[in-house]
C-alpha positions in Angstrom: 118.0 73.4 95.9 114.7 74.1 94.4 114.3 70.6 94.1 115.4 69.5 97.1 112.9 67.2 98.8 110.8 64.2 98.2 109.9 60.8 100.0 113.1 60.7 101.6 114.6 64.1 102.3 112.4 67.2 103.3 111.8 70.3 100.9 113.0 73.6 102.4 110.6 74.9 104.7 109.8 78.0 105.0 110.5 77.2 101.2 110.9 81.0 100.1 113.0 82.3 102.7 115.2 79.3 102.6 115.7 79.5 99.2 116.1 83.1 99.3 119.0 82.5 101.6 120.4 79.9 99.3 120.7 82.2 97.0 122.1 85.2 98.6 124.2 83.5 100.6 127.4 84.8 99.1 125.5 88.3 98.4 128.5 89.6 100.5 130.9 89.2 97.9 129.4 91.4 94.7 131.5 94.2 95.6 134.7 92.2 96.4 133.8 90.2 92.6 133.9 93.8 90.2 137.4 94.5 91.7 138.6 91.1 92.3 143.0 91.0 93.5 145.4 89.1 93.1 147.9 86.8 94.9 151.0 88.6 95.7 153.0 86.0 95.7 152.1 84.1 92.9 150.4 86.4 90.6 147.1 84.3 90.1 143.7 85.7 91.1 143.1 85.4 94.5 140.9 82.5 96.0 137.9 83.0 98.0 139.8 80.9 101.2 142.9 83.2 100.6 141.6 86.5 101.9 143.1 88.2 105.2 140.9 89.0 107.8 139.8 92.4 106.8 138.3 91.7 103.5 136.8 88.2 104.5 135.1 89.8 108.0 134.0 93.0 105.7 132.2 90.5 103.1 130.3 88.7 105.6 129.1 91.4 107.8 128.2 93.5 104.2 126.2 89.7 103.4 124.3 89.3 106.6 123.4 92.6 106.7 122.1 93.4 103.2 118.7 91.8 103.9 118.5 92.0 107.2 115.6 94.3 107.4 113.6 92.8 105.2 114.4 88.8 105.2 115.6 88.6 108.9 114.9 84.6 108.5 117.4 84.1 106.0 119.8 86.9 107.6 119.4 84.7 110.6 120.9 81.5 108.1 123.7 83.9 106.5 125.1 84.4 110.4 125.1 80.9 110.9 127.2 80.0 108.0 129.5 83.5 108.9 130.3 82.4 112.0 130.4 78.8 110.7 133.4 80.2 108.6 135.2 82.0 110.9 134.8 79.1 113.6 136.9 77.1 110.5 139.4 79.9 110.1 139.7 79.8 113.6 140.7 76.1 113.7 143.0 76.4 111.3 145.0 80.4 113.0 145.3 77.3 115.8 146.9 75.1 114.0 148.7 77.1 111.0 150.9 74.5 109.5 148.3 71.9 109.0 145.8 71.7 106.5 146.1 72.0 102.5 147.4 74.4 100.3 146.1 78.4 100.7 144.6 77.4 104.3 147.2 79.9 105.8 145.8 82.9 103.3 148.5 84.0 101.4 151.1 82.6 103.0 151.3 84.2 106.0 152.4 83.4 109.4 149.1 83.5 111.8 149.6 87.0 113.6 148.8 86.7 117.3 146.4 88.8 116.8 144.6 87.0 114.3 142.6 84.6 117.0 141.5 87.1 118.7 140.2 89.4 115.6 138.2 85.8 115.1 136.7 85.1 118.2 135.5 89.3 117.9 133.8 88.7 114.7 132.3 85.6 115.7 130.9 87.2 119.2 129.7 89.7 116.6 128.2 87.2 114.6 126.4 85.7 117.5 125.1 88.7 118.5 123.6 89.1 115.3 122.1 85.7 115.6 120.5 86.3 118.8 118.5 89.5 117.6 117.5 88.3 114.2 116.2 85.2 116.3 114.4 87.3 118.9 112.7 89.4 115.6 111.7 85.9 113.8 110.8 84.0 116.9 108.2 87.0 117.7 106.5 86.4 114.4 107.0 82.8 114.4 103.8 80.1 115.1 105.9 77.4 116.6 107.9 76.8 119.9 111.1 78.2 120.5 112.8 74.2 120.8 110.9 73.6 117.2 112.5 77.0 115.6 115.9 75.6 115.9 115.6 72.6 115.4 114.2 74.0 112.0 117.2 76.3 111.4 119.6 74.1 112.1 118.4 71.7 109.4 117.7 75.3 106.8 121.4 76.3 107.5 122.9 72.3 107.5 121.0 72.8 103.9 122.3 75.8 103.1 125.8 74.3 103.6 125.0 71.0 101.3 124.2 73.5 98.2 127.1 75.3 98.6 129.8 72.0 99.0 127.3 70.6 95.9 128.0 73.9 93.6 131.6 74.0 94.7 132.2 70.7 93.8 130.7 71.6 90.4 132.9 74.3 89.7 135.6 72.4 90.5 134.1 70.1 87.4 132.9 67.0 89.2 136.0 65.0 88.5 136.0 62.9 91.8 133.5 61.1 93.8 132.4 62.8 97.1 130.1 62.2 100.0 127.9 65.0 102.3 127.3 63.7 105.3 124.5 64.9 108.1 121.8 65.7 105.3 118.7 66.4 106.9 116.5 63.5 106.0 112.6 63.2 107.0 111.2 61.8 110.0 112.4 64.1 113.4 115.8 65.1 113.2 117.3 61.9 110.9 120.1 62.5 108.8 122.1 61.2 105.7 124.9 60.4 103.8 124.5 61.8 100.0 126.9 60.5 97.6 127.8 62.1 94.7 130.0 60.2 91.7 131.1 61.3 88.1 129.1 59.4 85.1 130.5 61.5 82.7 132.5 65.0 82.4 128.9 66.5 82.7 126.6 63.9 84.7 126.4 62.9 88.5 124.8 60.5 89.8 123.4 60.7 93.7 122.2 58.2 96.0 120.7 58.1 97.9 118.6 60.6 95.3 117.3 63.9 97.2 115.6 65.8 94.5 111.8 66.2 93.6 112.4 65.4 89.6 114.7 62.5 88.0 117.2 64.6 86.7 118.4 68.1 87.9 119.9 69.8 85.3 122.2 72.7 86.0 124.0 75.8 84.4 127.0 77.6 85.7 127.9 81.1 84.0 131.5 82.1 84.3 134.4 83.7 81.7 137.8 81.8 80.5 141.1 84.0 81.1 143.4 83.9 78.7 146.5 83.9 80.7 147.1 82.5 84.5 149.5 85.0 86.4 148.9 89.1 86.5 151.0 91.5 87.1 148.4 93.4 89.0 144.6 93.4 90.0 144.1 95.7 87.6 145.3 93.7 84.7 143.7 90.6 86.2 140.2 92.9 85.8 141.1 94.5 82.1 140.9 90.8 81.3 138.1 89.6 83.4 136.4 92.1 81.3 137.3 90.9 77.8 137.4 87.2 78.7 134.6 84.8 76.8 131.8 83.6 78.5 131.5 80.3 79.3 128.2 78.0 80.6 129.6 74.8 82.6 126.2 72.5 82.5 125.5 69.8 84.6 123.2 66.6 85.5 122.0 65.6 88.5 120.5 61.5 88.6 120.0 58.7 90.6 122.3 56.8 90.8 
C-alpha cells in the first residue's frame, strides 16, 4: 500500500499515518499469535473468523488502543474497521445458519446474548471513534465535512489491503474483484480486479500502484501435521516448523 496511487487512484494521504495504520491494523492480535488455540472440535489451529466473542472483542479493543496516544489518526482508522467487524459478526449472530463454513465460530449456536454483547462493543467502538475524532479534528487544517470524507476513503483503503493480503495468503488461485476503491477526482470510486498469471503473479486492472510491478513477500512457517491434540502441541510445533517466504507480483494487467 506504499504504492498505492498514481494518475488514477489517490496515494494515502496523510501518507504516514495511513500507512502506519495499514500496518498495525491487526497489532491487536500479537499476543493472541505467541499462544495461538485450537479448534475443539476439529483439532486444527483456530481461524482468525472462528474466535468467540471474548477473545475477538479483547483483540480489537488491545489494537485500537495500543497507539492511541500517540497516532490517534490511525487509532481513529483501527475503530472503524473494529466496529466494521463486529457490525459483520453482527449480521451473521442474525442470521446464524447462513453464510460459509466457520461463520458460526466454532460451531456454536448464537447465544441470545451474543447480539447484544455486539451492539455493546460496537457502541464502545463508536465512542472511541467520536473522541479520537474530536482529538484529530482539533489539530486538523481542514473542515469537519472534508475530514470524513478523507477517513472514509483512508479506512475503505485500509480494508482493500487487507482483502488484497488475504487473498495472497490464500495463494492467489482465483480471480477476484474490490469494489468501491477510492479513485481520484471528489469522492469517485472503482472496481479493481485482480486475476492469477501464474502461481506467483497477478495482474490488476484497472492498475492502482505508483511502479509497474509490485513485488511482495509473505513470512510464515509450514506445520508438519494438520490436527493437535492441544494448543500447546499446536505451539511446540509452531515453534520448530520451517520458515517459509510466499512471494508475489503485482502487474497490469
Amino acid at each position: 500500500m506504499a504504492r498505492w496511487g498514481n494518475e488514477t487512484f489517490a496515494s494515502p494521504t496523510p501518507e504516514a499515518e495511513v500507512l502506519f495504520a495499514i500496518s498495525e491494523h491487526d497489532n491487536g492480535w500479537h499476543e493472541w499469535e505467541r499462544a495461538p488455540e485450537i479448534h475443539p472440535e476439529t483439532g486444527y489451529p483456530l481461524q482468525f473468523n472462528e474466535l468467540r466473542f471474548e477473545p475477538f472483542s479483547a483483540i480489537w479493543r488491545r489494537g485500537t488502543e495500543r497507539h492511541r496516544k500517540t497516532h490517534p489518526y490511525a487509532s481513529l482508522i483501527l475503530a472503524l474497521h473494529a466496529a466494521s467487524l463486529a457490525r459483520r459478526r453482527l449480521e451473521k449472530a442474525s442470521r446464524p445458519h447462513e453464510g460459509q463454513e466457520g461463520d458460526r465460530f466454532l460451531g456454536e449456536e448464537w447465544p441470545d446474548t451474543e447480539a447484544a454483547r455486539l451492539r455493546a462493543f460496537i457502541f464502545e467502538m463508536e465512542q472511541l471513534r467520536i473522541a479520537l475524532f474530536d482529538a484529530v479534528m482539533a489539530e486538523s487544517p481542514v473542515k469537519r465535512d472534508e475530514l470524513e470524507a478523507e477517513l472514509k476513503a483512508n479506512f475503505r483503503l485500509l480494508q482493500v489491503g487487507d482483502l488484497v493480503s488475504l487473498e495472497l495468503c490464500y495463494g492467489l488461485c482465483e480471480p477476484f474483484t474490490i469494489d468501491q476503491v477510492p479513485a481520484l477526482g471528489g469522492g469517485r470510486s472503482l472496481s479493481v480486479k485482480f486475476e492469477p498469471v501464474s502461481k506467483d503473479t497477478g495482474a490488476v486492472s484497472p492498475y492502482p500502484f505508483s511502479q509497474p510491478d509490485v513485488a511482495v513477500a509473505i513470512p510464515g512457517r509450514i506445520l508438519c501435521q494438520k490436527v493437535f491434540t492441544s494448543p500447546e502441541e499446536l505451539r511446540s510445533h509452531l515453534e520448530r516448523a520451517d520458515p517459509v517466504h510466499l512471494s508475489f507480483c503485482l502487474r497490469p494487467a
